[in-house]
C-alpha positions as CSV (number, residue, x, y, z in Angstrom):
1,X,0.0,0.0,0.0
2,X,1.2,3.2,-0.8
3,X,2.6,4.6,2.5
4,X,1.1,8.4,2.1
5,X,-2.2,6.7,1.8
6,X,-1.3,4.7,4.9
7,X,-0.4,8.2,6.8
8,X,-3.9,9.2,5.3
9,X,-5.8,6.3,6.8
10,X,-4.5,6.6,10.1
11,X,-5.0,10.4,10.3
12,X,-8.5,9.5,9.4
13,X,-9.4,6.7,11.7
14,X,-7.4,8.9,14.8
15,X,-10.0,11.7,13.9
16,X,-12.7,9.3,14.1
17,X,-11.6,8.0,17.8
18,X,-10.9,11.4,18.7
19,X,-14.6,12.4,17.7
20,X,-16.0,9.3,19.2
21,X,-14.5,9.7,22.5
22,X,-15.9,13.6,22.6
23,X,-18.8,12.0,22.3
24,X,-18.6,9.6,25.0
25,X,-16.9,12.0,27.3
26,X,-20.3,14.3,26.5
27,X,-22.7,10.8,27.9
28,X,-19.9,10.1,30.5
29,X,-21.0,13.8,32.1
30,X,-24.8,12.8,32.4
31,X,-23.7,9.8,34.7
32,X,-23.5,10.8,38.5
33,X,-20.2,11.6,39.6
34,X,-19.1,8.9,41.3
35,X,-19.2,6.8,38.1
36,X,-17.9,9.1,35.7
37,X,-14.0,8.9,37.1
38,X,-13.1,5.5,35.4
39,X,-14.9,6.4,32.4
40,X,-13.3,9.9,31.9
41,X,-9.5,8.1,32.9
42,X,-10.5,5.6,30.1
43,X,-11.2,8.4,27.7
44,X,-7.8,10.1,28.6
45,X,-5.9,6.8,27.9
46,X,-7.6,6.7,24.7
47,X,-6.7,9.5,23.6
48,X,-3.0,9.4,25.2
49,X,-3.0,6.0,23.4
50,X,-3.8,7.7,19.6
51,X,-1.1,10.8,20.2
52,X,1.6,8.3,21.2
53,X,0.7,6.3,18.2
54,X,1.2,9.3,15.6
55,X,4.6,10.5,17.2
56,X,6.3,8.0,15.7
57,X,5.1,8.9,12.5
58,X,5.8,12.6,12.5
59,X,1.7,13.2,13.2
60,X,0.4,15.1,16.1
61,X,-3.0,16.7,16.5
62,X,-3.1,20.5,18.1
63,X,-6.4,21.6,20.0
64,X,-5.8,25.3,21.0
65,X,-9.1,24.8,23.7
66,X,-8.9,27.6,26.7
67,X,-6.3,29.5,24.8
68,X,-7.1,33.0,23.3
69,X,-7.8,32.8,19.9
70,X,-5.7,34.2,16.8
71,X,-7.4,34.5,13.3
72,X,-3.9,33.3,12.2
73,X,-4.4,29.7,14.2
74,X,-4.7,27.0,11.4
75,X,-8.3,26.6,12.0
76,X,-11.7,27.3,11.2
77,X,-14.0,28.9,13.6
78,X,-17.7,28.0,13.2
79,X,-19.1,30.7,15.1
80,X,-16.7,33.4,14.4
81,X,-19.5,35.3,12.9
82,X,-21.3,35.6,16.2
83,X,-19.2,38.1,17.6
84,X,-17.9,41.6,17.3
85,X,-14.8,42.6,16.2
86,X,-12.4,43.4,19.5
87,X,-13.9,41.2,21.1
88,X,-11.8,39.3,24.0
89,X,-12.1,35.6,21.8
90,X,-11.3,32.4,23.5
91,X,-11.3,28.7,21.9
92,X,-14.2,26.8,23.6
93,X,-14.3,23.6,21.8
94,X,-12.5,21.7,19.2
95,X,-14.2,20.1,17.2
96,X,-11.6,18.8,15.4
97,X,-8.0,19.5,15.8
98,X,-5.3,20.5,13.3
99,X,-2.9,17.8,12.0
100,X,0.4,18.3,11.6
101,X,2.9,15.7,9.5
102,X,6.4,16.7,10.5
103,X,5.9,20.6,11.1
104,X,3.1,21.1,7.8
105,X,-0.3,21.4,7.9
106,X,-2.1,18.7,6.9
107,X,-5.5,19.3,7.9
108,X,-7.1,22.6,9.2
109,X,-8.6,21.7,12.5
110,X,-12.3,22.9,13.2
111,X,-13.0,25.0,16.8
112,X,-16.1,26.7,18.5
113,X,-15.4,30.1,20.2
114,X,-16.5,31.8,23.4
115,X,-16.5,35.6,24.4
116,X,-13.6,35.9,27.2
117,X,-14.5,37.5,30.3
């Protein structure tokens, strides 16, 4: 198989995994709180898991969540259009991150935004 399409693949499926366990981190939150801990360390390990399987590859995945947001991060913002310019911008939620394959941009990550206080 033709190795870039391999790098493809597994780029794709991590993305998948990653989206997956937003999900179940979202049911893991409606479960009372004594029985979310093992879930949410699971999660965690999942994810750990997929990051430490890229590195070797040259692949990580960059999610700029709680950090204040530049127009020039390499991601689209869904809801930029829901606030004011000079407004105090922070990254609420990604959606999904950016890929990078040994320091390029690969994939332009996807992000939700929230007004900082």
């Amino acid at each position: 198989m033709d190795p870039d399409a391999l790098k493809k693949s597994l780029i794709t499926v991590s993305i998948e995994g990653m989206r997956f366990a937003r999900t179940a981190t979202r049911a893991i939150s409606k479960l009372e709180a004594h029985e979310q801990t093992k879930y949410i360390g699971a999660i965690k390990f999942f994810k750990k898991s997929i990051d430490e399987q890229l590195a070797p590859h040259g692949i990580r995945f960059v999610s700029y969540e709680g950090v204040v947001f530049d127009p020039g991060f390499p991601v689209t913002a869904l809801n930029l259009s829901d606030f004011s310019p000079g407004d105090l911008l922070y990254v609420d939620q990604t959606l999904e991150p950016t890929v990078i394959d040994n320091d390029v941009i690969v994939r332009m990550g996807s992000v939700i935004l929230k007004r900082g206080m």
